[in-house]
C-alpha positions as CSV (number, residue, x, y, z in Angstrom):
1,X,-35.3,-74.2,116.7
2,X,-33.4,-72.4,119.9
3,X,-31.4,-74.9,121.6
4,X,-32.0,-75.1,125.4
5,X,-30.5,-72.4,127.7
6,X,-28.9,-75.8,129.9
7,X,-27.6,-78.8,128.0
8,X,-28.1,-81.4,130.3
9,X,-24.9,-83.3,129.2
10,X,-22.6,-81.1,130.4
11,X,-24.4,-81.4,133.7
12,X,-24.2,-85.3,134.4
13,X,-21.5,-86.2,136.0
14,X,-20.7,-90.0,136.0
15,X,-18.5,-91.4,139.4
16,X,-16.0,-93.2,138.2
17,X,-16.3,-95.6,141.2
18,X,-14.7,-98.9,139.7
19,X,-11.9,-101.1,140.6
20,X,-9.1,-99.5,138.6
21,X,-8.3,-97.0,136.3
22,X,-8.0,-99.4,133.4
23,X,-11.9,-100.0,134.0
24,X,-12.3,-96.2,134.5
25,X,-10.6,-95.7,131.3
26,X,-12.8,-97.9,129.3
27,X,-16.2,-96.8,130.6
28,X,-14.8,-93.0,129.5
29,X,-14.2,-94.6,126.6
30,X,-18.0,-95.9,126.4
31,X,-19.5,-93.1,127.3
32,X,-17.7,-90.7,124.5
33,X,-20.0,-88.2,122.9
34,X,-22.7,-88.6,125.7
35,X,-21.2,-87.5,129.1
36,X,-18.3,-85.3,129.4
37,X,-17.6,-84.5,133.2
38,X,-16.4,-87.5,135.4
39,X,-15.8,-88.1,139.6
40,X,-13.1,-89.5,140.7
41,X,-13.2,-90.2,144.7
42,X,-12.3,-92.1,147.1
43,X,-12.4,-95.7,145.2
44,X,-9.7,-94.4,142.9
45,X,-7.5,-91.7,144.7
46,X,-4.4,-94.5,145.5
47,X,-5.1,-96.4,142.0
48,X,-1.7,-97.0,140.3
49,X,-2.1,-94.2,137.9
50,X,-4.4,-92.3,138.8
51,X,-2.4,-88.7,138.5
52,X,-1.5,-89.5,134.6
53,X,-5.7,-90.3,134.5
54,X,-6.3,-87.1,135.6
55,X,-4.5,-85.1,133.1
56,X,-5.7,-87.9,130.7
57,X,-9.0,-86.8,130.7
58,X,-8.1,-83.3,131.4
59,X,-6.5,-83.0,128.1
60,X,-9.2,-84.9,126.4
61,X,-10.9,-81.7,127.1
62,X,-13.3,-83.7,129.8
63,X,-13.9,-82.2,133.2
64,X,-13.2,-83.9,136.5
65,X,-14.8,-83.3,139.6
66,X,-12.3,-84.9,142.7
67,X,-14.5,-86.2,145.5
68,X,-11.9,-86.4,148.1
69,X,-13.9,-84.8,150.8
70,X,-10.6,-82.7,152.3
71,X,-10.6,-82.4,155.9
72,X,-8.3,-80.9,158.0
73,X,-6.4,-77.9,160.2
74,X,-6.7,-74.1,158.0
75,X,-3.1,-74.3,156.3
76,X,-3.0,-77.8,155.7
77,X,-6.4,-77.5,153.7
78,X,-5.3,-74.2,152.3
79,X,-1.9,-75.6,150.8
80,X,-3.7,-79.1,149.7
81,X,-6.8,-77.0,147.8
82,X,-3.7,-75.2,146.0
83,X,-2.4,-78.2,144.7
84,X,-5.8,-79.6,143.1
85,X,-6.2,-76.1,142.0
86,X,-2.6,-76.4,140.5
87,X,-4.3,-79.5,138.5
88,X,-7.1,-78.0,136.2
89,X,-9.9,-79.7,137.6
90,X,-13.2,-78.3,138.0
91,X,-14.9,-79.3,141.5
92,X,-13.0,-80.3,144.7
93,X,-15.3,-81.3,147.6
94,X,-14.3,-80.1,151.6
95,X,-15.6,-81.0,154.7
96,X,-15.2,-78.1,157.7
97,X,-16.0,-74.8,159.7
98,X,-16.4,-71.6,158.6
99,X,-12.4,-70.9,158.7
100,X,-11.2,-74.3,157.0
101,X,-13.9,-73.7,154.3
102,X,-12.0,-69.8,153.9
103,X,-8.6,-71.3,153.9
104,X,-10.0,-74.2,151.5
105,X,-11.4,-70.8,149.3
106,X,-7.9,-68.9,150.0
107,X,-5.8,-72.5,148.8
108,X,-8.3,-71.7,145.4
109,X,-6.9,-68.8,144.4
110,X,-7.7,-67.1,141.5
111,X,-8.5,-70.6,139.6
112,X,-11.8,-71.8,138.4
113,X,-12.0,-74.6,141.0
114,X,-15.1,-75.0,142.6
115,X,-15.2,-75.7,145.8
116,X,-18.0,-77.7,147.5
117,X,-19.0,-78.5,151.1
118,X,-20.1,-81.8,151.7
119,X,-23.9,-81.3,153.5
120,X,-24.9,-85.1,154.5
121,X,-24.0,-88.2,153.0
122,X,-27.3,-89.6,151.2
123,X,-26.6,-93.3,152.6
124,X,-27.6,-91.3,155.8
125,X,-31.2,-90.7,157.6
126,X,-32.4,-89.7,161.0
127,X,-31.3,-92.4,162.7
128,X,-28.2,-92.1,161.7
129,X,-27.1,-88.4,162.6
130,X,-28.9,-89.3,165.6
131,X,-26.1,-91.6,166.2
132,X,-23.0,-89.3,165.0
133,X,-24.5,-86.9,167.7
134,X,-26.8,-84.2,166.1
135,X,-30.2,-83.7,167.9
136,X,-31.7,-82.4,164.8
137,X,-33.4,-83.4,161.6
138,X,-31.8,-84.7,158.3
139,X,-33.0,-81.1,156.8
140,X,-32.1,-79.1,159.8
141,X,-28.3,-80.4,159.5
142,X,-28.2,-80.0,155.7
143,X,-29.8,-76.6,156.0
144,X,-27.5,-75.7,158.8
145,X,-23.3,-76.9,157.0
146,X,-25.3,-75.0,153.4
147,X,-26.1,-71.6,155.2
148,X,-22.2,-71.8,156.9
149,X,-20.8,-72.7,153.7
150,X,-22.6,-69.8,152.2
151,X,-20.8,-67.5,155.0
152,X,-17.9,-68.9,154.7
153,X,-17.4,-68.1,150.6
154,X,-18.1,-71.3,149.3
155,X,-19.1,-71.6,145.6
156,X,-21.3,-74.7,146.5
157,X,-22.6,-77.9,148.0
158,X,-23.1,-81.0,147.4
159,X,-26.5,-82.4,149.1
160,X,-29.4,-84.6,148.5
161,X,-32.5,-83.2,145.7
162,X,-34.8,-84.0,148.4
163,X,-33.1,-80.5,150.5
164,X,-32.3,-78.9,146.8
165,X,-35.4,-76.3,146.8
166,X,-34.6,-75.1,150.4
167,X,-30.9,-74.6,149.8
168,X,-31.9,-72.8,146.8
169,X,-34.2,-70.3,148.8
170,X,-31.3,-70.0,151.4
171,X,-29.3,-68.8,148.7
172,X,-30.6,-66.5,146.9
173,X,-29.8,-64.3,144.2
174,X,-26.1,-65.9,144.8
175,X,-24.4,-68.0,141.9
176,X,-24.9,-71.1,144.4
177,X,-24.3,-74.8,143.0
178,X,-26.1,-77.6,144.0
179,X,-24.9,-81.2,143.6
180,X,-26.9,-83.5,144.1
181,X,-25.4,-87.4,144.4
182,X,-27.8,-90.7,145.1
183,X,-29.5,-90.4,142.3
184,X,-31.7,-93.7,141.2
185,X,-33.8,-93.7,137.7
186,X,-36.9,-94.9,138.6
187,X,-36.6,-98.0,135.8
188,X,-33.4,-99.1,138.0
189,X,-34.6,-98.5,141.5
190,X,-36.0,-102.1,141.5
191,X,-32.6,-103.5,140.6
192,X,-30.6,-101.8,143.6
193,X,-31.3,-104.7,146.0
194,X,-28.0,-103.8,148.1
195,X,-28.2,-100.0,147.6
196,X,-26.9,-98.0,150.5
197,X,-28.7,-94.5,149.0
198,X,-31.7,-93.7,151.7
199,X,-32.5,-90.4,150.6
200,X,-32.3,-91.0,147.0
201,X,-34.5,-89.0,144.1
202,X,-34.7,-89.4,140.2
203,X,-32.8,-86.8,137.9
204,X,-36.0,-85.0,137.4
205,X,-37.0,-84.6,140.7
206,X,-33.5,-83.5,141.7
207,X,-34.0,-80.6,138.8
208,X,-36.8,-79.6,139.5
209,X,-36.0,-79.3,143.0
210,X,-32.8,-77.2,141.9
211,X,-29.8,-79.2,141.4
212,X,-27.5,-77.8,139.2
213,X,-25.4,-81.0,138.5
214,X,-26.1,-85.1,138.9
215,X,-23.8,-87.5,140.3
216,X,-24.9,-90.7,139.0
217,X,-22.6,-93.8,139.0
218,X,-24.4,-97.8,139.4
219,X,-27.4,-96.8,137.4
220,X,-24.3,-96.5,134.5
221,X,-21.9,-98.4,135.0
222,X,-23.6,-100.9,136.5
223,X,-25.8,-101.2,133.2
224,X,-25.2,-104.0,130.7
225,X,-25.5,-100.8,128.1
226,X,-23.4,-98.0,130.2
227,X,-24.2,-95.2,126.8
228,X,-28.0,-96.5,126.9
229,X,-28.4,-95.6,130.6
230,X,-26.1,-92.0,130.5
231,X,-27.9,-91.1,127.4
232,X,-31.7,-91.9,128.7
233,X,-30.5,-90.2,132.3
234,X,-29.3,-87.0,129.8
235,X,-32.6,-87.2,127.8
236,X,-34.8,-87.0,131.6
237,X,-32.1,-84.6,133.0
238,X,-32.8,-82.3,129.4
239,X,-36.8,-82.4,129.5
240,X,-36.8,-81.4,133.6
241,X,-34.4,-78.3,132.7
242,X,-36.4,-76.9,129.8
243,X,-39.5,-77.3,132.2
244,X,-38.1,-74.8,135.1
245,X,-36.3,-72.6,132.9
C-alpha cells in the first residue's frame, strides 16, 4: 500500500505554551513518536533555559518553530532574523512592511529558516480591528498583510483556516505556507469555557481549506491523555490530506 504523499505528523505542530521548560520538556517527552515539530513563543522566550531547550530538541532531531513575532526598524530585524537563522530552527514568525519583511528575508540568508508574517491574531474579530484602527473586514486585513508579504519575499504566513483557501488563490503557483493556529477539535470545543480563539476551525477544515501546518496547544496539553489527543488530531489531520491531495 503507497503511503500518503503528506504525513500529517510532521505537519502538527504542538505550542509549547506551559509554565517552564521543565513542563515543556516533559510533554516532548509524552508526545515521543507522535509529534515531532514544537513552538516555542512568547510564554517561554525568558524561561531559565530556554537556549540549551532549543538545541535540546534540535539535536533530538525535532523541529522548532519560534513564535516571537519580531518587530522592528530594517537592520535591527535583519541582524536579529540572522541570529535565529544562526540557530537551526525551522520557522521564525515577523510582524512588518514590505522593507522589514526584506531585511527579515536578507537577515535569512541562505538558511532553511522560514520566515512567516503574522496576518491577524485568531483571538481577534471585527470588532476588534475595528478598534486597533482598520476600517475593513477580518478577511480584507488578512488578505491585505498575505498579498504584501507575498511582495515582499516571504516564504509564508501564519493566519486563521477560515482565510486559508483565499490566501491560497492569492498565491498561486508559489511554494506558499500557510499556518494556521486556533485550532479546536470539535470533541474539545465544549471544554474551552475560557477560550480566547474567535475565529477558530477543526484540523480538517483548516486542510481542506489549505493549511499547510497546525498549531495546536490546549486541546494537548491541556488533555488528561496529551499522546491520545496529538495522535487523534494526527489521525483527522491524515484523513483531510489524503482527501485534497
Amino acid at each position: 500500500m503507497p503511503m500518503p504523499t503528506v504525513q500529517a505528523q510532521d505537519r502538527l505542530i504542538v505550542a509549547l505554551d506551559l509554565p517552564s521548560i521543565h513542563d515543556a520538556r516533559a510533554l516532548v517527552e509524552k508526545l515521543h513518536g507522535v509529534v515531532s515539530f514544537f513552538k516555542i513563543g512568547l510564554t517561554l522566550q525568558l524561561a531559565d533555559g530556554v537556549g540549551p531547550f532549543i538545541q535540546e530538541l534540535l539535536q533530538q532531531g525535532k523541529r522548532v518553530f519560534l513564535d516571537y513575532k519580531y518587530l522592528d526598524v530594517e537592520e535591527t530585524m535583519r541582524k536579529a532574523v540572522a541570529r535565529v537563522a544562526s540557530l537551526g530552527v525551522s520557522f521564525l514568525t515577523i510582524h512588518g512592511n514590505g522593507s522589514i519583511v526584506q531585511a527579515a528575508v536578507r537577515g535569512r540568508g541562505e538558511s532553511a529558516l522560514k520566515i512567516l508574517s503574522v496576518t491577524v491574531l485568531t483571538s481577534l474579530d471585527a470588532n476588534d480591528i475595528r478598534e486597533l484602527g482598520f476600517q475593513c473586514s477580518v478577511e480584507e486585513l488578512v488578505l491585505h498583510r498575505a498579498q504584501k508579504s507575498i511582495e515582499a519575499g516571504c516564504d509564508g504566513v501564519v493566519a486563521s483556516g477560515r482565510e486559508a483557501r483565499r490566501i491560497r488563490e492569492l498565491a498561486g503557483s508559489r511554494p506558499w505556507l500557510i499556518v494556521a493556529p486556533g485550532i479546536r477539535p470539535k470533541e474539545s470545543r465544549g471544554e474551552q469555557k475560557q477560550d480566547e480563539q474567535k475565529r477558530a476551525v477543526t484540523p480538517a477544515e483548516a486542510i481542506r481549506n489549505g493549511a499547510d501546518y497546525l498549531v495546536v496547544g490546549r486541546p494537548i496539553y491541556g488533555n488528561p491523555d496529551p499522546e491520545a489527543s496529538a495522535g487523534m488530531i494526527v489521525q483527522e489531520m491524515q484523513e483531510a490530506f489524503n482527501a485534497v491531495v
